[in-house]
N, C-alpha and C positions, 0 to 999 in steps of 0.2 A: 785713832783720830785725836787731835787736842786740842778738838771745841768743847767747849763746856758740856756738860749734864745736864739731863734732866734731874736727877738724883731720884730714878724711877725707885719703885721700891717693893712690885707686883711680885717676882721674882723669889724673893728674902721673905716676906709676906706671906706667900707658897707655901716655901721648902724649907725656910730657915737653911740649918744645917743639915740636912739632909741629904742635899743633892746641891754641893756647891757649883759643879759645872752650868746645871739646867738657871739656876739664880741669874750669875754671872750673863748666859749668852741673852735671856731674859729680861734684866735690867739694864744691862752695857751696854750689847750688842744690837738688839731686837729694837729697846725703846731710846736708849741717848744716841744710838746712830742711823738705824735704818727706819725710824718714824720723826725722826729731827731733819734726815737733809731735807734739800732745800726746793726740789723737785715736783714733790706736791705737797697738797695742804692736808692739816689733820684730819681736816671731814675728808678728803678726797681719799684720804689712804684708811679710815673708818670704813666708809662706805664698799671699798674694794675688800677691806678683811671679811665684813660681811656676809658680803658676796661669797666670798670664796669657803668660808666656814657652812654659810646657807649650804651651796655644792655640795660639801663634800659631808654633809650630816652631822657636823658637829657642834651639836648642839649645847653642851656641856662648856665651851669657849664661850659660844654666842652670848650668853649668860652675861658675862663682862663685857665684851665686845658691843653688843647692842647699846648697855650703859655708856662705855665708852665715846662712841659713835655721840650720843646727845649730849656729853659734854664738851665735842667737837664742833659742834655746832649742825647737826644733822637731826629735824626735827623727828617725834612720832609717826605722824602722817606718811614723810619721806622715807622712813624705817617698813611700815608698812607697803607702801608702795614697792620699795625696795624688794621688798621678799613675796609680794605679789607676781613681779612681774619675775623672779628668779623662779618660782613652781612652776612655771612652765619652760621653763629653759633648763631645769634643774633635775627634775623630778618633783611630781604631786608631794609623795609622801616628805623627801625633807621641807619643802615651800610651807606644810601642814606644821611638821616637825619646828621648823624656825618661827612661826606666825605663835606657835603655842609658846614658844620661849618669853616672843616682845609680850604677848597678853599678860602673858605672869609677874616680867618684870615691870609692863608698864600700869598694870594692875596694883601693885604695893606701894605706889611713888606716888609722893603727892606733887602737886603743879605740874606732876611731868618730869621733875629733876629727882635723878635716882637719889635714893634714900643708903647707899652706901654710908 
């Protein structure tokens, strides 16, 4: 594509040199093209990673992604609710699994904005 960048930098951040492929589809691919277009909005594409990391138990993402998600504009409350209503669609134990995630990260933040 040859719109601009975000000039993401999660990727490199990672892995450094270690794994220039994973970097690469991470910062280029993932964040300056497939979370830029234009299709939906940052919370709206937050909110579905979520979702979809809630599912699938992976909670180790969540981690970021939960932070991510409120600086998209996707508050606490709606983060919670979120993964409320995904344990019973989902499975009890990841809904348990993801809820212990937001507690922890949103436990160390002060005003609610991640302390990254």
């Amino acid at each position: 594509m040859s719109e601009p960048t975000t000039g993401w930098t999660g990727g490199k951040n990672a892995f450094g040199d270690f794994a220039p492929a994973m970097v690469h589809y991470t910062d280029k691919v993932l964040f300056d093209e497939v979370w830029e277009r234009p299709g939906l909005s940052p919370r709206d594409r937050s909110l579905i990673t979520v979702a979809a990391l809630t599912a699938l138990g992976k909670t180790e993402q969540l981690n970021f992604h939960l932070a991510y998600a409120r600086k998209n504009g996707v508050t606490e409350e709606e983060l919670k609710e979120t993964i409320l209503q995904l344990a019973f669609y989902t499975g009890w134990p990841n809904g348990m699994s993801a809820m212990t995630v937001a507690k922890n990260l949103f436990d160390t933040t002060d005003n609610g904005e991640p302390t990254s």
